[in-house]
KEKE-3310 file (N, C-alpha, C; in steps of 0.2 Angstrom, whole numbers, plus 5000, padded with zeros to 4 digits):
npx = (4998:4995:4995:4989:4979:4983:5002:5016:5029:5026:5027:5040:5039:5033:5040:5039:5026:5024:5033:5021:5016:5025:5027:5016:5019:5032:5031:5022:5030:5041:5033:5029:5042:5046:5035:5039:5051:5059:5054:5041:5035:5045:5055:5052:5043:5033:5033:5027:5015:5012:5012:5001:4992:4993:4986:4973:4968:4971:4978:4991:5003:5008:5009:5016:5029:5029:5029:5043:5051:5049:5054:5067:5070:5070:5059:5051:5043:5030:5029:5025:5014:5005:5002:4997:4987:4980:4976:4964:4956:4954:4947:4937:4928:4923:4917:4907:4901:4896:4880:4874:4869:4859:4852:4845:4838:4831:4823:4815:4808:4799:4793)
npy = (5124:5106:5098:5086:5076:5066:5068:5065:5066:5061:5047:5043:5048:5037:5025:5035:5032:5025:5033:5040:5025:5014:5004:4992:4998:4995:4980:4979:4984:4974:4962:4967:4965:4953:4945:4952:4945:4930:4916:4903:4909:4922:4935:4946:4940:4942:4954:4959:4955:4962:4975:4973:4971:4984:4992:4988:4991:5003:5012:5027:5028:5016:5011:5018:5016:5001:5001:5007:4995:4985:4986:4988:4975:4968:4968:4970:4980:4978:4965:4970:4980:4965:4962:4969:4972:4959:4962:4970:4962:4951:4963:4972:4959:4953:4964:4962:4948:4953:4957:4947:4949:4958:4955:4943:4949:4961:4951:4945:4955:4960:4948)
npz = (5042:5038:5021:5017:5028:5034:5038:5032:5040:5051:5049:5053:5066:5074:5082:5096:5101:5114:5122:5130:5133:5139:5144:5137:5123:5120:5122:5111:5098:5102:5097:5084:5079:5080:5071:5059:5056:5046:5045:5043:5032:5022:5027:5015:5009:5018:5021:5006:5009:5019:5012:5002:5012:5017:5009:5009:5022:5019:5024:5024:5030:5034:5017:5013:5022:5018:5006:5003:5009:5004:4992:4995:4999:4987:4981:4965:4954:4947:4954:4966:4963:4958:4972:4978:4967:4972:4984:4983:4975:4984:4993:4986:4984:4995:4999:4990:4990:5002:4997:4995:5008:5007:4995:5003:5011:5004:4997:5007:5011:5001:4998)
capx = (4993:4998:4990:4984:4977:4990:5007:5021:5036:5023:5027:5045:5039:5030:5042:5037:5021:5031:5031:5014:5014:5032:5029:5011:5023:5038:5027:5018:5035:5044:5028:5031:5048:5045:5030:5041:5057:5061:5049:5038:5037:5052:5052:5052:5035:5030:5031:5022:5008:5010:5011:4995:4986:4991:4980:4966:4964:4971:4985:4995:5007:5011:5008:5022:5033:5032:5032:5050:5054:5050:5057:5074:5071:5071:5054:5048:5037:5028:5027:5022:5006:5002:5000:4989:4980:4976:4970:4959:4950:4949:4943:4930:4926:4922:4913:4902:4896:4887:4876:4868:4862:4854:4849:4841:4835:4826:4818:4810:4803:4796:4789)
capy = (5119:5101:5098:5081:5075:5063:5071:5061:5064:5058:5040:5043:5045:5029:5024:5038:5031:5020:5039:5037:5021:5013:4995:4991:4999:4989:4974:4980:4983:4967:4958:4967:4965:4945:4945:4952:4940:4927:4911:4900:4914:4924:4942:4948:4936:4947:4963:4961:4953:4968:4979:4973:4973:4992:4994:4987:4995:5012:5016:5031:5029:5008:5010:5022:5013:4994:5002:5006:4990:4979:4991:4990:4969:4966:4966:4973:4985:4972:4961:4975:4981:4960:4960:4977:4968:4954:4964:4972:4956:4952:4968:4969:4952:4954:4969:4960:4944:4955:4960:4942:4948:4963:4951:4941:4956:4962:4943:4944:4959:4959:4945)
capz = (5041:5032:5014:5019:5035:5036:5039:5031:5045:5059:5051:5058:5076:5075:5090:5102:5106:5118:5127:5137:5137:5138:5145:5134:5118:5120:5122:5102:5096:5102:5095:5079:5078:5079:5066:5051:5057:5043:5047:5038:5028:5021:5029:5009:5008:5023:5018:5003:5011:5024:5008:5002:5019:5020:5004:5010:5025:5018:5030:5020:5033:5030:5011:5012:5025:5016:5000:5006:5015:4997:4988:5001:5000:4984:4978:4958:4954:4945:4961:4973:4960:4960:4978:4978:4965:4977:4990:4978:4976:4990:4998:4980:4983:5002:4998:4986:4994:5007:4992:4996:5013:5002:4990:5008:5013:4998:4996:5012:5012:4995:4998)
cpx = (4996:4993:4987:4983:4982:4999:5015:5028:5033:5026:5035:5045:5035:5033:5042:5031:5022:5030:5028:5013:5021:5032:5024:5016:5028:5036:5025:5025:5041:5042:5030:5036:5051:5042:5034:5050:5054:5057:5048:5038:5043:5049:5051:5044:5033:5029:5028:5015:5005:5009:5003:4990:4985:4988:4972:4961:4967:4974:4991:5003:5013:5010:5016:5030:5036:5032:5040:5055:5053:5053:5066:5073:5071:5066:5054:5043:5030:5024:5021:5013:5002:5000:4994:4982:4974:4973:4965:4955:4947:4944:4936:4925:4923:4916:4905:4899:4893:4882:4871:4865:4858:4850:4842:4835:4828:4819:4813:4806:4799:4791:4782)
cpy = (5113:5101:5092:5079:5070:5066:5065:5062:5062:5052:5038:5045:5040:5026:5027:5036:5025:5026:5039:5032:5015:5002:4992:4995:4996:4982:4975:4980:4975:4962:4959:4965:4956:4944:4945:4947:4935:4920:4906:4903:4919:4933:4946:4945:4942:4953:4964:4960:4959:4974:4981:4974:4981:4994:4994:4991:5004:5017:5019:5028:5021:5007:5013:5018:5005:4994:5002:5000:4985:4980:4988:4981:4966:4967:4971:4977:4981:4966:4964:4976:4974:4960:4963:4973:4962:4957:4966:4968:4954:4956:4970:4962:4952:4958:4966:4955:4948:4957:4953:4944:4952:4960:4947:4945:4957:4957:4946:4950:4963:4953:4944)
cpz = (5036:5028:5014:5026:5037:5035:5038:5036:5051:5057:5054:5065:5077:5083:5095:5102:5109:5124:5132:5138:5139:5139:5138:5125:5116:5117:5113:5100:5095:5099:5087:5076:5076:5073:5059:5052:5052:5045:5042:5031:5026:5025:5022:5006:5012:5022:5011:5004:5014:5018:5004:5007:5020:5016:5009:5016:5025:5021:5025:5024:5031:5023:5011:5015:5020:5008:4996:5006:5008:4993:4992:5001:4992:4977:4970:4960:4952:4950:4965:4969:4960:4966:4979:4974:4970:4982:4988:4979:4981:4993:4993:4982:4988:5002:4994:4987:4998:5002:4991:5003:5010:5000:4997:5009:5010:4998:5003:5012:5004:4992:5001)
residu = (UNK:UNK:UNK:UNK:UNK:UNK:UNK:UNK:UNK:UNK:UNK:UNK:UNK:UNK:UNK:UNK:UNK:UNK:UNK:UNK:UNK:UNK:UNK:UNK:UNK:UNK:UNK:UNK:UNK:UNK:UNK:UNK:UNK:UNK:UNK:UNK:UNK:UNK:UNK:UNK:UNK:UNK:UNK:UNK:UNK:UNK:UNK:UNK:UNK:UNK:UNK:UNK:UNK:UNK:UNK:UNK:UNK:UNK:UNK:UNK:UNK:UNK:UNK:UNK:UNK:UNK:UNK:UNK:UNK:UNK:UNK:UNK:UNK:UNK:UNK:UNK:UNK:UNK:UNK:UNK:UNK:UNK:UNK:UNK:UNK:UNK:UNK:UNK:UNK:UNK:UNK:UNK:UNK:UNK:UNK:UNK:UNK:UNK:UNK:UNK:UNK:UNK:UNK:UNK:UNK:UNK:UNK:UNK:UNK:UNK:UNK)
# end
């Protein structure tokens, strides 16, 4: 039995789910493959954006992956906690404006 519900060597078969679907995985793959390529953005911009996105929504497995990959590109430890911080806020900050529809809510029905 593993000791968390997420199993840290699943995120190295990441690539077999290609398995059952081969064409529809290729396709995600090739798409991601593009995505973190060098651009407008540097692919070291990238992976800490993607670093912070794995915060936000909470994926052990991309926390653990682009903690790696910024780690492996250059990034500070310093850096990588600023990023985290920003999605903080953000996902804080998202979380707390709907406390006006609350606030709507309440209104109308108190009144």
């Amino acid at each position: 039995m593993a000791d968390t519900y997420y199993n840290p060597e699943d995120l190295a078969k990441f690539g077999k789910v290609t398995d059952w679907q081969e064409e529809l995985g290729k396709k995600f793959f090739d798409y991601y493959g593009s995505v973190f390529k060098d651009g407008a953005l540097t692919a070291r911009e990238k992976s800490l954006i993607a670093l912070a996105v794995a915060h936000t929504i909470q994926c052990p497995y991309c926390i653990d992956a682009y903690t790696k990959d910024t780690i492996k590109k250059g990034c500070e430890e310093e850096e990588m906690m600023e990023a985290v911080h920003v999605a903080t806020a953000i996902r804080g900050g998202a979380s707390l404006v709907h406390g006006v529809q609350m606030m709507n809510k309440a209104n109308e029905m108190l009144m």
